[in-house]
N, C-alpha and C positions, 0 to 999 in steps of 0.2 A: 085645276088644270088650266082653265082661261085666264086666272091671275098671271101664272108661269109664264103663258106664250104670251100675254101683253107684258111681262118684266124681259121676256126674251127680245121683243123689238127695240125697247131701250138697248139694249145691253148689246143688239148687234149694230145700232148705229151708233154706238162709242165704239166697238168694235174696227167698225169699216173705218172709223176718223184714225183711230191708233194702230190700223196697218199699211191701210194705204195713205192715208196725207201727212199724219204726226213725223213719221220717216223723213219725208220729204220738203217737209217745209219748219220745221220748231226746230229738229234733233241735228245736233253739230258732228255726233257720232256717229259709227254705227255700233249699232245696241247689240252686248254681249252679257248672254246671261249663261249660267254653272245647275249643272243637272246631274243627278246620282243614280246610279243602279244600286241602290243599297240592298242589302242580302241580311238576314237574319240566320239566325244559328242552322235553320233548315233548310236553309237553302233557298226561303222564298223573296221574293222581290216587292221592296215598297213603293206602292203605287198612291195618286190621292186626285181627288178631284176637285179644279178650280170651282172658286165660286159665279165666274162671269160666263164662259164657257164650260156649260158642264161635259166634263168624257174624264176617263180616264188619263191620267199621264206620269212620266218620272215627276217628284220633287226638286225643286231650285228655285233659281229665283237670281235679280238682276245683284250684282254688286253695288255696294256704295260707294261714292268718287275716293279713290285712297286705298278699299280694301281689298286685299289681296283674293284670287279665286277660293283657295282651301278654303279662307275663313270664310268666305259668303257662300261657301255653300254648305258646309258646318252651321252657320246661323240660320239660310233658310232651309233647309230640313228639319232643323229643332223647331221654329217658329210654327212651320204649315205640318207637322207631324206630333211633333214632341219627343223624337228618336234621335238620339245623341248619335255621330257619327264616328267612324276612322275611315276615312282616305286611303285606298291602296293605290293608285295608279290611274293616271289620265289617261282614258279609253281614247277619247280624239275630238276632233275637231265637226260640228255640221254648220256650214257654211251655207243659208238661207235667203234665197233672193226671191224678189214678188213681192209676194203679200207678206208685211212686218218682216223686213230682212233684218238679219240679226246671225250673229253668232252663237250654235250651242256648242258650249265646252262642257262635255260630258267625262265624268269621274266612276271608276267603278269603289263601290266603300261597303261596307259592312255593319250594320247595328253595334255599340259598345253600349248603351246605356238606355234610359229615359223611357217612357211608357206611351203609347200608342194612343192620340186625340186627333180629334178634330180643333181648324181656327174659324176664325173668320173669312180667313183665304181658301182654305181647304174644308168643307160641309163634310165630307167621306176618305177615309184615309183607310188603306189595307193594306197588309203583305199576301203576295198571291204565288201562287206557284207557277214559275215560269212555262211552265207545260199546260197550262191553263189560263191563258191571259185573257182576260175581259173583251170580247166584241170591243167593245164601247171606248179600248185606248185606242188615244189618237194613232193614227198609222203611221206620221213621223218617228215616233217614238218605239216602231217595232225593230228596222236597224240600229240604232244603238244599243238596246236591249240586247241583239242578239251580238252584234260585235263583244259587248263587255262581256256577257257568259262564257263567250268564245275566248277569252282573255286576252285579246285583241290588245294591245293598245298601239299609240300613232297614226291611228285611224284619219282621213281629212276626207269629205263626202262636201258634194256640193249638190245643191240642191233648189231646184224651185218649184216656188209653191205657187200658183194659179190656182184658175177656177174648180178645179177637179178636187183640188186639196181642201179650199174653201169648202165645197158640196161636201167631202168627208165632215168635216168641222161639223157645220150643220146639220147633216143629218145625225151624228150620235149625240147635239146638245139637245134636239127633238126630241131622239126616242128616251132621253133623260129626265127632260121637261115633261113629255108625254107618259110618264112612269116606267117606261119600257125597259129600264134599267135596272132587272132584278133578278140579272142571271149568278147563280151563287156563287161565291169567293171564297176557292180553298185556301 
């Protein structure tokens, strides 16, 4: 447990460099990353937890200079899952100012393939049923979820994240660090 919360003070001050200064003084862009509601045959939704930040959240991940959204995020869901995708339709747009502004382009897609792992990036990977959603996901992550169910798409949310969002963060990478994280996953 005392290992966890001294890898957790590294890991929130690379954190604090790559939200708030990396943005503002390296990055020529602003950072857009591809996030999926993917659905398996029963309807439930895959979920996975990073390795820096532990909580729950969608699968994605940033594009490479050149590729196209579909495919990066076909790649990073294979990558941090092992769950081959199909793409149905762009849910929308979340527009993220504050802390690590950034664009999510959020996709609702479906499982076609591939078998359910863990990476290097992702420690814990599930499908959950949406009617059961883990404490522990990040709370950005509860509007899009329900936009895609809703079969929403054109969606555009703007959104900042401050100290309030921040404390969410924190507090479920603790009670994750802190073992707290062991509430069951239908």
């Amino acid at each position: 447990m005392k290992r966890g919360l001294l890898r957790g003070v590294g890991i929130y001050a690379k954190l604090a460099w790559w939200g708030l200064a990396s943005p503002r003084v390296s990055e020529r862009e602003p950072l857009t990353i591809v996030q999926a509601v993917v659905r398996d045959h029963d309807g439930r939704i895959l979920l996975s937890v990073r390795s820096d930040l532990l909580g729950w959240e969608l699968p994605g991940g940033t594009p490479e200079p050149g590729e196209a959204l579909d495919d990066a995020l076909r790649r990073e869901v294979r990558e941090e899952t092992g769950i081959e995708i199909e793409i149905e339709e762009r849910v929308g747009e979340w527009i993220r100012t504050g802390f690590r502004p950034h664009t999510a382009v959020v996709f609702r897609a479906r499982k076609t393939g591939g078998r359910l792992r863990t990476s290097s990036e992702t420690p814990r990977v599930a499908f959950v049923s949406p009617d059961s959603l883990p404490e522990t996901l990040f709370p950005w992550f509860r509007d899009p979820i329900a936009e895609a169910l809703a079969g929403h798409v054109g969606v555009r949310r703007c959104e900042h994240h401050g100290v309030r969002e921040i404390l969410a963060g924190l507090r479920i990478d603790l009670r994750h660090r802190l073992g707290g994280d062991r509430e069951p996953l239908s």
